[in-house]
BANU-905749 format. One record per atom (N, C-alpha, C, O): residue in one letter; y, x negated, z. Coordinates in pm, whole numbers, plus 50000, padded with zeros to 5 digits. Example, Ala and Ser with C-alpha at 12.3 -4.5 7.8 and 13.67 -1.06 7.14 Angstrom:
REM BANU-905749
A494314868150780/A495504877050780/A496704868050780/A496684857650846/S497754871550708/S498944863350714/S500034871050787/S501144865950804/
This chain:
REM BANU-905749
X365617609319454/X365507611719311/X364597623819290/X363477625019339/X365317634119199/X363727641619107/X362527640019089/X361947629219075/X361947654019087/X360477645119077/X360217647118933/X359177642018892/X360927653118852/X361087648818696/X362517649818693/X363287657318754/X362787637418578/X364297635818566/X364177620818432/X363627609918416/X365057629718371/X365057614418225/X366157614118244/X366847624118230/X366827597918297/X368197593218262/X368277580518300/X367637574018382/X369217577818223/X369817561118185/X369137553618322/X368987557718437/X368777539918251/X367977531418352/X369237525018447/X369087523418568/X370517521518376/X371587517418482/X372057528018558/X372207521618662/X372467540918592/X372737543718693/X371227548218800/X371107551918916/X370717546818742/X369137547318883/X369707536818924/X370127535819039/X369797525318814/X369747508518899/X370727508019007/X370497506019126/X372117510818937/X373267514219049/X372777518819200/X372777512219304/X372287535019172/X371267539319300/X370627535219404/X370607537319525/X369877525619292/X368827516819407/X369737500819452/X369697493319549/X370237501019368/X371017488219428/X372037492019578/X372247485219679/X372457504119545/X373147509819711/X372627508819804/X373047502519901/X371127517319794/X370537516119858/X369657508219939/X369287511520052/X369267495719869/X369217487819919/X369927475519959/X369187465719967/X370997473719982/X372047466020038/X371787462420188/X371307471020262/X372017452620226/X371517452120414/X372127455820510/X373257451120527/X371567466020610/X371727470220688/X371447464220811/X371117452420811/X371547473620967/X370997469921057/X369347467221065/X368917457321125/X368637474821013/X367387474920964/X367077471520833/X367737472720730/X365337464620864/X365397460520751/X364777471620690/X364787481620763/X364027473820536/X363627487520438/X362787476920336/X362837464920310/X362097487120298/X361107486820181/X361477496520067/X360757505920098/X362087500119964/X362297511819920/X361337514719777/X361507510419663/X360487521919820/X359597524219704/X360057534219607/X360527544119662/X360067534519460/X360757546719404/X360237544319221/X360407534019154/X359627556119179/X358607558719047/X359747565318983/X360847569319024/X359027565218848/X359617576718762/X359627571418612/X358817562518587/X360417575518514/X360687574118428/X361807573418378/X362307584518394/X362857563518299/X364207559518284/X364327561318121/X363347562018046/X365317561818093/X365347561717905/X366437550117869/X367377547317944/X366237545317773/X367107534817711/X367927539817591/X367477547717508/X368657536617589/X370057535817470/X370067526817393/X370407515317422/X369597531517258/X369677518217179/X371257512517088/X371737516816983/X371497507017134/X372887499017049/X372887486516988/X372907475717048/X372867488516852/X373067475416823/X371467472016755/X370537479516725/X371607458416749/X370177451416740/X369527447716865/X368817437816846/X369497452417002/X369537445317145/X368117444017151/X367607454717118/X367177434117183/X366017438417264/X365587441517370/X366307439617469/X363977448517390/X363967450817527/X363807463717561/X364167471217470/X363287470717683/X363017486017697/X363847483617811/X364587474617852/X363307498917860/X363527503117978/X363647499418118/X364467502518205/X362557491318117/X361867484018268/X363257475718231/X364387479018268/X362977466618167/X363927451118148/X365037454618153/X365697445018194/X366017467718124/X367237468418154/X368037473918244/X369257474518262/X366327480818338/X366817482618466/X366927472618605/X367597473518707/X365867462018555/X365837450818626/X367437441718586/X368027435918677/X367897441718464/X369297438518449/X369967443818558/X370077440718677/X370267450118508/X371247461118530/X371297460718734/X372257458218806/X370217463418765/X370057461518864/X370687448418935/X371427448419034/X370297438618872/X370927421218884/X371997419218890/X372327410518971/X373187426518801/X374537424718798/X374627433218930/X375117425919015/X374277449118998/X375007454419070/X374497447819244/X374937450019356/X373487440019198/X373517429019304/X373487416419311/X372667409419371/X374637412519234/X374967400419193/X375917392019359/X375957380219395/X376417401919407/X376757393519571/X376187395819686/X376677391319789/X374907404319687/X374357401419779/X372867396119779/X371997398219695/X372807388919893/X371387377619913/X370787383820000/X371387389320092/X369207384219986/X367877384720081/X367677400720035/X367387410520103/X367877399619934/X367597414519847/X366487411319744/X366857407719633/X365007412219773/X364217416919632/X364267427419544/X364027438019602/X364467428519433/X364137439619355/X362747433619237/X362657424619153/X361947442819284/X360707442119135/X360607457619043/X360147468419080/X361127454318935/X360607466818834/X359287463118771/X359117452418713/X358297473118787/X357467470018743/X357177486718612/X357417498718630/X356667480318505/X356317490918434/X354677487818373/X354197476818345/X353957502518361/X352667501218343/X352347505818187/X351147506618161/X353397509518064/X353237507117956/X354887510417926/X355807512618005/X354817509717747/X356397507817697/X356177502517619/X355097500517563/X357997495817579/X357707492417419/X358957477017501/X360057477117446/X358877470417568/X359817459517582/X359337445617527/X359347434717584/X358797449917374/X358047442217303/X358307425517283/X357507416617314/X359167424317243/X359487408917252/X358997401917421/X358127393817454/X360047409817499/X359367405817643/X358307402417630/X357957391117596/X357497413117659/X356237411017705/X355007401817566/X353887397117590/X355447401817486/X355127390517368/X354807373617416/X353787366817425/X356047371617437/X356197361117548/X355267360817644/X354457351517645/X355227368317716/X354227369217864/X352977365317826/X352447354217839/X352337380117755/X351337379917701/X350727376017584/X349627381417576/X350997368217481/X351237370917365/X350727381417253/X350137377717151/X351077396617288/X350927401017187/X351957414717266/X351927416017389/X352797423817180/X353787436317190/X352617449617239/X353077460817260/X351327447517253/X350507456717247/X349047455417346/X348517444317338/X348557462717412/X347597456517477/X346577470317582/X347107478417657/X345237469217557/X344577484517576/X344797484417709/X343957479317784/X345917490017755/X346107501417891/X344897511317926/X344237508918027/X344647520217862/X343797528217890/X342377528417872/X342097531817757/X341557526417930/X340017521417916/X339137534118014/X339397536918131/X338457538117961/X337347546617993/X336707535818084/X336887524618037/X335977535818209/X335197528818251/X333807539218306/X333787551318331/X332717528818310/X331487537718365/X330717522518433/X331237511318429/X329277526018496/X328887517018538/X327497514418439/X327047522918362/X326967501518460/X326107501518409/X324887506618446/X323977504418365/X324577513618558/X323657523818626/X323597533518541/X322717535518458/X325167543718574/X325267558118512/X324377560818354/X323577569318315/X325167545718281/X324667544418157/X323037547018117/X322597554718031/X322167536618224/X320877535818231/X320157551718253/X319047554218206/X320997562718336/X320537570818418/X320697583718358/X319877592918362/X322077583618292/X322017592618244/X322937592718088/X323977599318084/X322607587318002/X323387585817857/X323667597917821/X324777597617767/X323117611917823/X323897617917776/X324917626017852/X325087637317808/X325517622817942/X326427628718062/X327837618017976/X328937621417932/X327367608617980/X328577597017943/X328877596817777/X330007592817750/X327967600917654/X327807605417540/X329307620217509/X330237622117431/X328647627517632/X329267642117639/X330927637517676/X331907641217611/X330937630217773/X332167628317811/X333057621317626/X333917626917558/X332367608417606/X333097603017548/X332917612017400/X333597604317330/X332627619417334/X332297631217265/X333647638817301/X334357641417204/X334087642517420/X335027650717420/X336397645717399/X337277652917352/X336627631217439/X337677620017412/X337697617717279/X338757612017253/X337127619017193/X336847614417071/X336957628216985/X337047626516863/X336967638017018/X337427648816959/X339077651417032/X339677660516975/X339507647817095/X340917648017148/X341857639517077/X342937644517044/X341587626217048/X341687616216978/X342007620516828/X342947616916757/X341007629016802/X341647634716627/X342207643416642/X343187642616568/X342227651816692/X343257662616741/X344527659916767/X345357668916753/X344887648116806/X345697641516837/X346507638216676/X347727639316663/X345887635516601/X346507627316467/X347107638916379/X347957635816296/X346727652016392/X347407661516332/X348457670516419/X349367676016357/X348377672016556/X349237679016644/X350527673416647/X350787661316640/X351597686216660/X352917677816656/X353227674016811/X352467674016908/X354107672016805/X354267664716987/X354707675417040/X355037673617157/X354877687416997/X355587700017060/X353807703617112/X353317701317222/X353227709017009/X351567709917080/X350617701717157/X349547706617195/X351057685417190/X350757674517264/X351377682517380/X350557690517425/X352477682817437/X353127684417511/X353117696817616/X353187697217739/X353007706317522/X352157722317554/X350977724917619/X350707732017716/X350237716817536/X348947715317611/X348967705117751/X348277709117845/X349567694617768/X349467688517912/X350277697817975/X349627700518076/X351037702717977/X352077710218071/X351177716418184/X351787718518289/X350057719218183/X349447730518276/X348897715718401/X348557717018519/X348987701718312/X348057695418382/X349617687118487/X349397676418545/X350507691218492/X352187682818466/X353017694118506/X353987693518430/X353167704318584/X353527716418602/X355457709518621/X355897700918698/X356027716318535/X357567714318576/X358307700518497/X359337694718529/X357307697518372/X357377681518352/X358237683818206/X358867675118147/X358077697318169/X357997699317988/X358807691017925/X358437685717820/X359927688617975/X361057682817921/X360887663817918/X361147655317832/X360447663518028/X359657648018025/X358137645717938/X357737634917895/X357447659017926/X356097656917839/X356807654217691/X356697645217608/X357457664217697/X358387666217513/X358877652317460/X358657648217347/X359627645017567/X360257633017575/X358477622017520/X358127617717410/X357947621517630/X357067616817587/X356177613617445/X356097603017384/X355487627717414/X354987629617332/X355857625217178/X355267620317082/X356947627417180/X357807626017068/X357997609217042/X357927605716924/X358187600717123/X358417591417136/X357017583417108/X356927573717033/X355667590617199/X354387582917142/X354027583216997/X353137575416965/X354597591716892/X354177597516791/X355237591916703/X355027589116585/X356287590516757/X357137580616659/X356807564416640/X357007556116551/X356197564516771/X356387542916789/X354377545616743/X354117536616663/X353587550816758/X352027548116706/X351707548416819/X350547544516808/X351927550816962/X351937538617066/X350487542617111/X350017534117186/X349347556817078/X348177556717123/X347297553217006/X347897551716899/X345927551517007/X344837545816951/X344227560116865/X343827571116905/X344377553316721/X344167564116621/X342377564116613/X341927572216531/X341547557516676/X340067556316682/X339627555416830/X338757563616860/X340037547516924/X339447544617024/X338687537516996/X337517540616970/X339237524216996/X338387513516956/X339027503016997/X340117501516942/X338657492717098/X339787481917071/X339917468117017/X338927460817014/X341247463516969/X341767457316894/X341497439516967/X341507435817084/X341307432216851/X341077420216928/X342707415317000/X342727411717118/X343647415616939/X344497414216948/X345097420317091/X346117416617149/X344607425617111/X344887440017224/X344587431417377/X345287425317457/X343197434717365/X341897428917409/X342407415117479/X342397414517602/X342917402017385/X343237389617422/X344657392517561/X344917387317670/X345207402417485/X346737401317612/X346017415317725/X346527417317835/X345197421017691/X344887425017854/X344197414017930/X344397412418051/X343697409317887/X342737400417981/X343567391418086/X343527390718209/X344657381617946/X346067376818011/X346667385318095/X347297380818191/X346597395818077/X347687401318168/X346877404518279/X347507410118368/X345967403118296/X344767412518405/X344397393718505/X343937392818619/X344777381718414/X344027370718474/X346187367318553/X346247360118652/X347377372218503/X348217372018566/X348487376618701/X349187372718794/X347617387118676/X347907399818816/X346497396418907/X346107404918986/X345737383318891/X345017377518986/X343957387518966/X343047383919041/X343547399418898/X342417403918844/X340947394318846/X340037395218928/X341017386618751/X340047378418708/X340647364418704/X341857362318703/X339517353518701/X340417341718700/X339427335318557/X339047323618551/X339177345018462/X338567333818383/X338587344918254/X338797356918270/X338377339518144/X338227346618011/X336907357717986/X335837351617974/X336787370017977/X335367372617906/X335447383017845/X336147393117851/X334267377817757/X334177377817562/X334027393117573/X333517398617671/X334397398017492/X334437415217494/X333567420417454/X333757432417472/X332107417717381/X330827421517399/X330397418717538/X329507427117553/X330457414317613/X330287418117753/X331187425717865/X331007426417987/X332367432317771/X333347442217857/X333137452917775/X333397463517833/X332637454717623/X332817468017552/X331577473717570/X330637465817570/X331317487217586/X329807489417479/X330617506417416/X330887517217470/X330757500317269/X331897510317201/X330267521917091/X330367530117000/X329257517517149/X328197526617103/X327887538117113/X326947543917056/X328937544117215/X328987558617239/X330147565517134/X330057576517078/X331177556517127/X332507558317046/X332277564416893/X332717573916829/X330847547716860/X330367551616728/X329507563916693/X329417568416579/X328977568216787/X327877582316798/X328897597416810/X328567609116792/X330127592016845/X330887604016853/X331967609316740/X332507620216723/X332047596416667/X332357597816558/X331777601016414/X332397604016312/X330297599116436/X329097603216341/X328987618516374/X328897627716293/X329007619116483/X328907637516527/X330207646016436/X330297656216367/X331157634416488/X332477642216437/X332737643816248/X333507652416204/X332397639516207/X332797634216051/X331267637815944/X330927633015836/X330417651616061/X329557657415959/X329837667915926/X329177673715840/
């Protein structure tokens, strides 16, 4: 496969379903990327979920075949509703330690200062200037950034503050105590400290 390429999640599936069929040897076949969905109809469901279909029917007669699609964000909202219960859930988290914090606050101030001016920048740029600007960081991607960006800006799908949502918050944890992460609940004043967030937004809004 490409190392950028947007197209239909069933013929990748087709692809990988060939490919992995049994041979004399056995295989592992690892394979990334990004797939697009076709919407028809009222159907639910993204991308991931209809390549894991899709995939299912074109190996519907043969046995001792795993396939796992795994996807690390999207919109296969109902799905993952179910799972987790909520269509939404903070993927992206700044982390630091509680040392750095002690040692040096304004190194981690500066950082999150610059996220927080990206963040509003973000709410007026069109996805053509989202897209422009990562390109240098994505060399050869434009057509997949464009894809991107257009699509984040239609569905809301990033954080208009940087702040997170309780709602959010409850299905990462679920989803983080699924994937054997953690095996227990904890309260998000002991996972947040959003006090840099608030100092960067007082800077920002004088």
């Amino acid at each position: 496969m490409s190392r950028c390429v947007i197209i239909s999640a069933c013929p990748v599936s087709a692809s990988l379903a060939s490919a992995l069929r049994p041979g004399d040897t056995p295989i592992c076949l690892l394979a990334g990327g990004e797939t697009t969905v076709t919407i028809r109809g009222r159907g639910k469901g993204g991308r991931n979920q209809e390549m894991a279909l899709a995939a299912t029917l074109a190996l519907a007669d043969d046995c001792g075949i795993d396939l796992v699609c795994v996807g690390t964000d999207g919109t296969d909202g109902p799905t993952i509703k179910k799972i987790i219960g909520s269509e939404s859930y903070e993927l992206f988290t700044v982390m630091t330690s509680d040392d750095l914090i002690a040692q040096n606050p304004e190194l981690v101030q500066k950082a999150v200062n610059a996220m927080t001016k990206a963040i509003q920048w973000m709410q007026t740029a069109s996805a053509e200037e989202i897209a422009q600007n990562l390109l240098p960081l994505f060399d050869g991607a434009e057509e997949e950034l464009q894809y991107d960006a257009s699509y984040d800006k239609e569905h809301h799908v990033y954080t208009t503050d940087g702040y997170h949502t309780e709602s959010g918050y409850e299905a990462a944890i679920t989803l983080t105590k699924l994937a054997g992460g953690i095996t227990k609940d904890l309260p998000a004043d002991q996972t947040y400290d959003e006090s840099f967030l608030a100092n960067a937004w007082e800077t920002l809004n004088k």
